[in-house]
VOGU-3710 file (C-alpha; in Angstrom, 3 decimals, decimal comma):
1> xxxxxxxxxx> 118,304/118,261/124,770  119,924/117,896/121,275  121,173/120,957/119,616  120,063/122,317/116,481  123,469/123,844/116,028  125,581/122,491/113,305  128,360/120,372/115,124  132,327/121,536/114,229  133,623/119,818/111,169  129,701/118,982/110,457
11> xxxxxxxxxx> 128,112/118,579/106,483  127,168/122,931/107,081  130,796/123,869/108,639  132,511/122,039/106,266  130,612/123,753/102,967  131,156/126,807/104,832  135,036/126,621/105,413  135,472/125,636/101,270  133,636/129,026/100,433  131,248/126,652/98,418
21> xxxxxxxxxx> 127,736/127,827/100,819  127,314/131,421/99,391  127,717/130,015/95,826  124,721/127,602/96,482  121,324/128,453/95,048  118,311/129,434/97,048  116,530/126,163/96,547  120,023/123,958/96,938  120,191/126,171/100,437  116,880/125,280/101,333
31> xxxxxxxxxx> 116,986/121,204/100,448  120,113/121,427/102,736  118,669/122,809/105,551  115,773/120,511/105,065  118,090/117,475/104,934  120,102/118,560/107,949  116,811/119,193/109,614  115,893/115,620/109,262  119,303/114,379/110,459  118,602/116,271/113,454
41> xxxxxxxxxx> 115,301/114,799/114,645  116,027/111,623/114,052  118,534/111,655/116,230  116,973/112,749/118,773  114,530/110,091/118,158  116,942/107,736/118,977  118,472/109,454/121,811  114,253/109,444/122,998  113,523/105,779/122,330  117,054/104,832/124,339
51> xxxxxxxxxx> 116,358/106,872/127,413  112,153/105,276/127,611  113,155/103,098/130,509  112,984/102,529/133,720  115,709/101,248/136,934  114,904/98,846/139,456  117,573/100,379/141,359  114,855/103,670/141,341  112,650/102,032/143,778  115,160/99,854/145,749
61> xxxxxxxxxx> 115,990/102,044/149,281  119,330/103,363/149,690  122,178/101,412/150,422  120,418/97,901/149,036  122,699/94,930/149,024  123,528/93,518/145,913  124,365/89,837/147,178  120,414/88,523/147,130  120,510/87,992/150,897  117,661/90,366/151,252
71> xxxxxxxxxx> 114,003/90,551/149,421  112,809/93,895/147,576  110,025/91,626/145,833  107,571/94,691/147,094  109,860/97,229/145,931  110,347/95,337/142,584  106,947/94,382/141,779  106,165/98,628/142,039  108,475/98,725/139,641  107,266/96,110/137,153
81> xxxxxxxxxx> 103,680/97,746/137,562  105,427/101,197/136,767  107,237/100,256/134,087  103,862/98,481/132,716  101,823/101,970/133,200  104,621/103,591/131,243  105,376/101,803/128,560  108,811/101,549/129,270  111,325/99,068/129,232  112,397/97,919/132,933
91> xxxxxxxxxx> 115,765/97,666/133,313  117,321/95,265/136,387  120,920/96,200/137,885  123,235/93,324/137,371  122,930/91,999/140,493  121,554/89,026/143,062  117,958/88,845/143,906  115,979/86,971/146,462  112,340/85,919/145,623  110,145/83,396/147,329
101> xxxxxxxxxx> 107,232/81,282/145,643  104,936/84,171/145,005  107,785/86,038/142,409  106,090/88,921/140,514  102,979/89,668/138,955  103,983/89,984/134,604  101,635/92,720/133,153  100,407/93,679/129,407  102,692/95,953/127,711  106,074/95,068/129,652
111> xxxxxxxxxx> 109,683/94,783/128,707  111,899/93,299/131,094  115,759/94,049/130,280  117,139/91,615/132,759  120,948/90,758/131,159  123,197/90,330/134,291  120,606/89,921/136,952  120,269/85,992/138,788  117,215/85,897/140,796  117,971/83,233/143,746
121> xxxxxxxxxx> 114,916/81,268/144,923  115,027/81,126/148,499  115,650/77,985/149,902  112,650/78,354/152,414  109,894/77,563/149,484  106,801/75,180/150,930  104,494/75,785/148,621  104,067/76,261/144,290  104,825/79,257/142,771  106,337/80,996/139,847
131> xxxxxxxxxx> 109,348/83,996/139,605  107,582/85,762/137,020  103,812/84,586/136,408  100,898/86,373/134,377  97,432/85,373/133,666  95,803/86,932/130,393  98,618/89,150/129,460  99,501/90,658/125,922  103,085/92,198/124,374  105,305/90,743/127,207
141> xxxxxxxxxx> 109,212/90,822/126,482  111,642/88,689/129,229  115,167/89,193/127,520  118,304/87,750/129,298  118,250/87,258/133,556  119,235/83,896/135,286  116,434/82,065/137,571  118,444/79,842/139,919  116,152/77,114/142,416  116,723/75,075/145,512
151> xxxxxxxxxx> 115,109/71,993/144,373  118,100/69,404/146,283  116,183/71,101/149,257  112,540/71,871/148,221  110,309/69,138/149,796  108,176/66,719/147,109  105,458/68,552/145,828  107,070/72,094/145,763  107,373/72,866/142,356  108,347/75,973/141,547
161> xxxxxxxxxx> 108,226/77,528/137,876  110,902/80,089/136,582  108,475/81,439/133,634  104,388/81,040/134,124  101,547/82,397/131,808  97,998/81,685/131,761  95,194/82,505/130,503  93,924/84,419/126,780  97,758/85,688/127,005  98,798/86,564/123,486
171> xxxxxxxxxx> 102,510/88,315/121,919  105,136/86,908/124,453  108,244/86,826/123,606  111,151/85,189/126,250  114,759/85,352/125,127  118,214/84,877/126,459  117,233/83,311/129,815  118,514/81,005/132,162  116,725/78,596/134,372  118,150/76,284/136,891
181> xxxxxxxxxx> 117,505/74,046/139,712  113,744/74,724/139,853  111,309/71,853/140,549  108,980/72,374/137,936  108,783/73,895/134,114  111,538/76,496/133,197  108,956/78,152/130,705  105,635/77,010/131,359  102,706/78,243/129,340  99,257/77,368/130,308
191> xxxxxxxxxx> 96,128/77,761/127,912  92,533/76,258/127,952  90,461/74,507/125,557  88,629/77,918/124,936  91,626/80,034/125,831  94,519/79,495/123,455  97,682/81,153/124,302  98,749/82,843/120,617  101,787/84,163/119,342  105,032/82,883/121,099
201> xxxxxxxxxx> 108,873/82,741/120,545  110,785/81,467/123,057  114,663/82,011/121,954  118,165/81,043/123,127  117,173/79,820/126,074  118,879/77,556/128,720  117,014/75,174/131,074  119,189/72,861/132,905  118,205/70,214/135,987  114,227/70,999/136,201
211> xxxxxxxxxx> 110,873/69,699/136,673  109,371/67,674/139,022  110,642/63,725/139,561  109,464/61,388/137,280  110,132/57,741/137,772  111,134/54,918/134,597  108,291/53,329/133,520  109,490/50,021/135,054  111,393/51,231/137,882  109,413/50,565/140,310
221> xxxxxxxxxx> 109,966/54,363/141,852  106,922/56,471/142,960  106,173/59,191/141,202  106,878/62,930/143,404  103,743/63,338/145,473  101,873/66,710/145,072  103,079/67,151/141,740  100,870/66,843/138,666  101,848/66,311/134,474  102,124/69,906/134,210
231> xxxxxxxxxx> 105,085/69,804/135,899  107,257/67,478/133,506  109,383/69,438/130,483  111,602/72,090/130,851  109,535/73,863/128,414  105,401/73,104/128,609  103,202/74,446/126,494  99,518/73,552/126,507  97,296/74,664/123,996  99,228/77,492/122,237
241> xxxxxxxxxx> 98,202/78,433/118,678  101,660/79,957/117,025  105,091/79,399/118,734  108,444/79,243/117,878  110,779/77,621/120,347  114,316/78,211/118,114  118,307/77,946/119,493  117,615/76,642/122,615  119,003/74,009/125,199  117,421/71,650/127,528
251> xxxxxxxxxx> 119,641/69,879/129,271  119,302/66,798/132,504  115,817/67,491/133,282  114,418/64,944/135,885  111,074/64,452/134,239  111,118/65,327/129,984  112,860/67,729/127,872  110,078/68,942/126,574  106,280/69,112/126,471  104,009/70,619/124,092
261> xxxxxxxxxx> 100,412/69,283/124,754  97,263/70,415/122,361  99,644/72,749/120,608  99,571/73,951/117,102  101,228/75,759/113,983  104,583/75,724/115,557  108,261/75,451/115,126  110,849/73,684/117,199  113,618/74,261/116,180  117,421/74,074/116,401
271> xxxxxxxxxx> 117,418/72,904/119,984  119,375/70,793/121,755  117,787/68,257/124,195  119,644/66,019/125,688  120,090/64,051/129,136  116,648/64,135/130,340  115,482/61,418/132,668  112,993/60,201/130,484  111,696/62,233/127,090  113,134/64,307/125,144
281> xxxxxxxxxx> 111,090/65,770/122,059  107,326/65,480/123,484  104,093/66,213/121,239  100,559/65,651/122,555  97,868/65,801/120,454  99,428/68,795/118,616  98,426/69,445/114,863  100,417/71,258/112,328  104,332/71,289/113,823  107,330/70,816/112,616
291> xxxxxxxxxx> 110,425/69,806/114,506  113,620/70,674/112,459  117,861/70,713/113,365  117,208/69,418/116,851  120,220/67,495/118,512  118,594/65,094/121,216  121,190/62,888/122,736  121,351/60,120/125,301  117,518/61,067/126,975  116,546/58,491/129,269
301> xxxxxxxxxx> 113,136/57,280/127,184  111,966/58,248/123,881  114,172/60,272/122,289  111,109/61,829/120,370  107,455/61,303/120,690  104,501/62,071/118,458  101,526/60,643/119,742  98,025/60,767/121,108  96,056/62,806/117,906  98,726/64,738/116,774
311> xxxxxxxxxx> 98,448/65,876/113,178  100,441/66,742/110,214  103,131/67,105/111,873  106,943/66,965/110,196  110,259/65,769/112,030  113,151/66,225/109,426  116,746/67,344/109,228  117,233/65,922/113,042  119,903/64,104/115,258  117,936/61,678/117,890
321> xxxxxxxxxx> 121,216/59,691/118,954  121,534/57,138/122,145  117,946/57,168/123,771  117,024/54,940/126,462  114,128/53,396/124,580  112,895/54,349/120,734  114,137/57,220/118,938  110,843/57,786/117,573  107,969/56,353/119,466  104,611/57,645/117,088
331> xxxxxxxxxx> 101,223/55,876/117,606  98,114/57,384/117,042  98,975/60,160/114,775  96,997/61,267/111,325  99,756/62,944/108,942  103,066/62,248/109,741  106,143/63,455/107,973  109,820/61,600/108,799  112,650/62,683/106,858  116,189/63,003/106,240
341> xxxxxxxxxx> 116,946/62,602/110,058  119,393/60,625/111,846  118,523/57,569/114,283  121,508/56,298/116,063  121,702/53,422/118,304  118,387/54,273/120,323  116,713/51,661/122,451  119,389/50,893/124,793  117,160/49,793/127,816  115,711/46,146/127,524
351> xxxxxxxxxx> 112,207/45,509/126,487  109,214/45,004/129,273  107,232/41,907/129,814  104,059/43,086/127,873  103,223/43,434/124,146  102,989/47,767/124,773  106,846/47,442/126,506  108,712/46,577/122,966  110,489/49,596/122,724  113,791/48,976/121,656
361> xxxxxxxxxx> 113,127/49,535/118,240  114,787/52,847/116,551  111,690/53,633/115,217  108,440/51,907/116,765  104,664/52,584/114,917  101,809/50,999/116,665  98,660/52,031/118,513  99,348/52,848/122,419  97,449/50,741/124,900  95,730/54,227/126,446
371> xxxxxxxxxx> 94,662/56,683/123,896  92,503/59,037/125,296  92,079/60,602/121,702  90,756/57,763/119,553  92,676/58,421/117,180  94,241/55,945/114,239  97,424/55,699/113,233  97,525/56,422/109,291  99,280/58,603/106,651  102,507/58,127/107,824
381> xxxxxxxxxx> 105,821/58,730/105,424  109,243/57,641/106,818  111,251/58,211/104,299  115,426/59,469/103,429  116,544/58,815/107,159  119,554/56,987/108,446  119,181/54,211/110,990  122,155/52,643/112,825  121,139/49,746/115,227  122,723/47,833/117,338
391> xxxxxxxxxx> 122,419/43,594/118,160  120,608/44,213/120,597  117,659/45,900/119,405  114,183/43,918/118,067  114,610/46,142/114,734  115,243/49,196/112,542  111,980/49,795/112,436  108,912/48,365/113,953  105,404/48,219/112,805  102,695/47,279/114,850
401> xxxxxxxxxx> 99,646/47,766/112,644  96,081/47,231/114,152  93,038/47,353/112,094  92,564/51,029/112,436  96,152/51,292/110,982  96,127/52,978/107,293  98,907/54,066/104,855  102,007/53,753/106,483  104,889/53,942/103,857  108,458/53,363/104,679
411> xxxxxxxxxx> 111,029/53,804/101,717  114,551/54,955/100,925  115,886/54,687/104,104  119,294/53,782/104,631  119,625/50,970/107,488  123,048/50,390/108,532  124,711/48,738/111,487  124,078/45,153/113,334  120,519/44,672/112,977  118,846/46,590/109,745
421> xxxxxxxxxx> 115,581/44,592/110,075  112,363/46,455/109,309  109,450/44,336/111,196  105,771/44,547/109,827  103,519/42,710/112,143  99,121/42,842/112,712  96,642/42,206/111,261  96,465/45,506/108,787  99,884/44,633/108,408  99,264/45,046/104,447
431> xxxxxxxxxx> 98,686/48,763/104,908  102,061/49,491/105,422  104,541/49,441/101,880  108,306/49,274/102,578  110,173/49,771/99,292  113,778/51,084/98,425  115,299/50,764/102,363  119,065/50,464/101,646  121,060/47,358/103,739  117,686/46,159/104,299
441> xx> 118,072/42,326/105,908  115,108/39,820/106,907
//
């Protein structure tokens, strides 16, 4: 309860103790007391909105270990589902808990205050699942908690998600986390055609050694059995209308850094992406997103990818340094902005046997052998970036153009290193201008 009495040495008390209050007019009396009214409720606003939540520790039994070697998911999950029927925040102890494959059922109208609190995966998984899942949710909130996984012991085909949402879900917001060890997506986000996920930030987050197994290209290694696409990219988001993924980093994942399939109007932005076993900066058919400030570092394929339909899309102000094959791989796109970026010494691994496998290019345009979108690859503008390349590489920057290729320009780049070659080659290989590249050499 918050007294209405005026506090010692308070504004009243102190006009009081100068003599000054019984000199005050009627009216300047009464625009005081108004004003100190006002003071007065909204603090206890404040003290109102601080105490609206709710303790897991409320519905844990007495004397519950704090070490994660024993499951309250029941206990927890009438928690979430009270917190949800309130309104109110729920609050997790800083402590270690156990959860299997099943996790806990997100719903609509939930804050999860989860700073402090590791949730251990147990070890004993056989089957897919999710720590926190939701299907056609709305106003969701995860902020801080770390999601830790087994997968040096999971068998093939577990994959386990730390983050899952399906459905018409709409207004989620994940921030702070940490997610580790799991054998599939940190943050995976799951729309349809007909069912676009809308309105997403995912902020300051940390995935590090997740997703499923995915082989090289040319390795020669099977992909993980049981485990499907969905499962490659620390973060996956398929068809999501409106996202922000800002401040974040993905770090050794064994399949891609990232995957954002069918996606549009979004931001990715000041991440860092870097060791992943193959991709690092993935778009799929995505329309209308712009990748700015990322640092994506030594990834074990394509540093960045733009491909399959994607459209007007913008990649500037970015550092794409060391990747196994291009540093931008983008065929089969209609609007494509690349600017001011940095491409440093990409295409380490040696090119295939086939025409599709020369990849060793900083920057490769062409038209992928499999396209399931039909799309052409035209309206492209690489312009203002910096390209360092190496001996070893076929070029600076490769053009493949087809006949469906169309207005590809290529100017003001600065090409510096061993090899500063920009290759034009096709049959529409007039489409594509290349003026004003500095250190330009045929």
């Amino acid at each position: 309860m918050v007294s209405l009495q005026p506090q010692p040495g308070g504004p009243s008390q102190q006009i009081q103790r100068s003599g000054s209050w019984g000199r005050l007019s009627q009216s300047r009396r009464a625009m005081f007391v108004l004003r100190f009214a006002t003071l007065v409720l909204a603090a206890a606003n404040t003290s109102s909105i601080a105490q609206a939540e709710i303790s897991v520790a409320d519905f844990l039994p007495e004397g519950h270990v704090r070490d994660g070697s024993v499951s309250y998911q029941s206990e927890i999950q009438q928690a979430v589902d009270a917190a949800a029927q309130a309104g109110e925040t729920l609050r997790f102890p800083a402590i270690s808990y156990l959860v299997d494959h099943r996790g806990w059922q997100l719903r609509s109208h939930l804050t999860l205050e989860m700073h402090g609190a590791t949730f251990a995966v147990s070890e004993t998984c056989d089957q897919d699942g999710a720590v926190f899942r939701g299907e056609g949710i709305t106003d969701v909130t995860l902020r801080g908690g770390r999601i830790v996984g087994r997968n040096d012991v999971w068998k093939d085909g577990v994959n386990i998600r730390g983050v899952m949402i399906a459905g018409q879900s709409q207004r989620i917001r994940i921030r702070g986390a940490v997610f580790q060890n799991l054998s599939s997506n940190g943050i995976g986000l799951f729309g349809t055609p007909k069912q676009s996920i809308r309105d997403v930030w995912i902020e300051d987050v940390v995935v590090e050694n997740c997703c499923k197994r995915y082989p090289d290209y040319l390795s020669g290694e099977k992909p993980e059995a049981g485990s499907v696409r969905e499962d490659q990219g620390d973060v996956a988001l398929y068809y999501v209308d409106g996202f922000v993924v800002r401040g974040c980093r993905f770090e050794r994942s064994r399949s891609d850094g990232t995957h954002f399939y069918k996606s549009r109007n979004g931001q990715i932005t000041d991440n860092r992406i870097f060791r992943a076993k193959m991709g690092g900066y993935f778009l799929e058919g995505c329309e209308d997103v712009v990748g700015r400030g990322n640092v994506i570092l030594e990834n074990g394929s394509r540093g960045t990818t733009i491909e399959r339909g994607s459209k007007n899309c913008v990649f500037t102000g970015n550092v794409v340094r060391r990747s196994g094959r291009e540093g931008l791989w983008a065929p089969d796109c209609v609007g494509l902005v690349v600017t001011g970026n940095v491409f440093d010494q990409n295409g380490r691994k040696p090119n295939g046997p086939q025409r599709r496998h020369i990849w060793n290019a900083n920057i490769t345009i062409n038209e992928a052998s499999r396209d399931p979108s039909s799309s052409p690859t035209q309206n492209y503008l690489i312009s203002n970036n910096l390209i360092r390349s190496t001996a070893g590489q076929i070029a600076a920057i490769r053009v493949d153009a087809v006949a469906e290729t169309d207005s590809i320009v290529i100017q003001n780049n600065s090409l510096v290193g061993e090899n500063r070659k920009i290759v034009v080659e096709g049959p529409a290989h007039a489409e594509v201008i290349v003026v004003g590249n500095q250190g330009r050499q045929d």
